[in-house]
C-alpha positions in Angstrom: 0.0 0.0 0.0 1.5 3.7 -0.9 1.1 6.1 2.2 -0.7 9.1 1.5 1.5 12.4 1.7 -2.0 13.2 4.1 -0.5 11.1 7.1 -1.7 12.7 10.4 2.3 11.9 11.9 5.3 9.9 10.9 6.4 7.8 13.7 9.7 6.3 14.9 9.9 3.3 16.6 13.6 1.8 18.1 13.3 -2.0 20.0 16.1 -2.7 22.3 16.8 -6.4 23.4 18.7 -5.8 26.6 19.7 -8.3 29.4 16.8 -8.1 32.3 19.5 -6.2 34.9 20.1 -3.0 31.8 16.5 -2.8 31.3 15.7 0.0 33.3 18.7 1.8 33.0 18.6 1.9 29.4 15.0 2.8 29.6 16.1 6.1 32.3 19.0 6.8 29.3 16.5 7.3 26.5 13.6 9.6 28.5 16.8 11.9 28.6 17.4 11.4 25.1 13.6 11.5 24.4 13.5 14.8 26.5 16.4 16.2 24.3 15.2 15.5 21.3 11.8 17.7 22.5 14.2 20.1 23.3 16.1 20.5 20.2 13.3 19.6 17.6 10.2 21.2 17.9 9.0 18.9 15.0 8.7 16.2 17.7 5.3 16.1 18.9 5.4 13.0 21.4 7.7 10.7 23.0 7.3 7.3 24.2 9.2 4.5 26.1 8.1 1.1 26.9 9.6 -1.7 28.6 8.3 -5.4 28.1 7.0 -7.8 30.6 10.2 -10.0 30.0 12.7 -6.9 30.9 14.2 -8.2 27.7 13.3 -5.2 25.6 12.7 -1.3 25.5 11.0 0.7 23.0 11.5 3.9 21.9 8.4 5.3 20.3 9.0 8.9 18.7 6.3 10.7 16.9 6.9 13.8 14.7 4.8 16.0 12.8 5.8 14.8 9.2 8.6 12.7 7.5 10.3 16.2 6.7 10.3 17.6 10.4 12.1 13.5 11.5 14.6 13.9 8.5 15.7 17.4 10.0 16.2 16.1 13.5 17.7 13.2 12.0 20.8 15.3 10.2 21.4 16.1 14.2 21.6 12.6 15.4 25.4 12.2 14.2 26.5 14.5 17.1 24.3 12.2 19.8 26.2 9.4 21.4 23.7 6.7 20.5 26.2 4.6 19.5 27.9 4.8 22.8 24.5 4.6 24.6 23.6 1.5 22.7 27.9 0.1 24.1 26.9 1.0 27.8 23.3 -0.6 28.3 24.9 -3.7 25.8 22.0 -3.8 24.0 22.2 -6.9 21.9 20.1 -6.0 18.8 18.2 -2.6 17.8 15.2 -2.4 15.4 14.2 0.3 13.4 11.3 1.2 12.2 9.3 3.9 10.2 5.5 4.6 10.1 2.7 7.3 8.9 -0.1 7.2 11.4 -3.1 7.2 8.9 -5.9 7.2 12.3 -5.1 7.9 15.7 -7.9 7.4 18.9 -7.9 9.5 22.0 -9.6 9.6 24.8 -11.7 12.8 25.5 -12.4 14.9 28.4 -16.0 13.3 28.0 -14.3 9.6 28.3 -15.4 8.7 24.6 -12.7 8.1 22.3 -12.2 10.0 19.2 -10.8 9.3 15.5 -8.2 11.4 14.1 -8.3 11.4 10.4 -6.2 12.9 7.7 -8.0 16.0 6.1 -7.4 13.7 2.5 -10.4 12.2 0.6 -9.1 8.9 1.0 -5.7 6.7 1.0 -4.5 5.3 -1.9 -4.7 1.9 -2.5 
């Protein structure tokens, strides 16, 4: 399926697979980095991390306002000790992944949850 140029974010997802005893250090490491990010790119509009039931892995989950605002940031991301952050917590694989949010829910004031949709016609499939 092509992705509509219409997608409501473009999202940025990084898995760590960690040994149980770096699991939540690595996850304290990237809420700096997250908070950094915000910081420096104000096309980052949320930030995310997760850690598994296993303690095996951590997710970073970075949304930002368009492909164009994450290819900025990422021209920055040569001057951030990832590498060296990935060496400390011996993180023994890391997944990347890209997505365009094409619907996003959310929870209202009024406790109903509501669809966030692209102001396109329709995707193309």
């Amino acid at each position: 399926m092509l992705v509509s140029d219409n997608s409501l974010c473009f999202t940025q997802m990084i898995e760590f697979e960690v040994a149980r005893s770096r699991q939540r250090a690595l996850a304290q490491a990237l809420v700096v980095r997250s908070e950094r990010l915000a910081e420096q790119h104000s096309g980052l509009i949320t930030a995310s991390i997760q850690a598994s039931d296993d303690g095996s892995r951590v997710l970073q989950y970075l949304q930002w306002q368009s492909r164009t605002a994450w290819e900025a940031a990422v021209s920055s991301f040569e001057q951030e000790p990832f590498l060296q952050l990935i060496r400390q917590h011996q993180a023994r694989s890391v997944n990347f992944n890209t997505f365009h949010t094409l619907s996003s829910l959310a929870r209202g004031p009024e406790h109903g949850l509501h669809c966030q949709l692209p102001m396109a016609s329709g995707i193309p499939g």
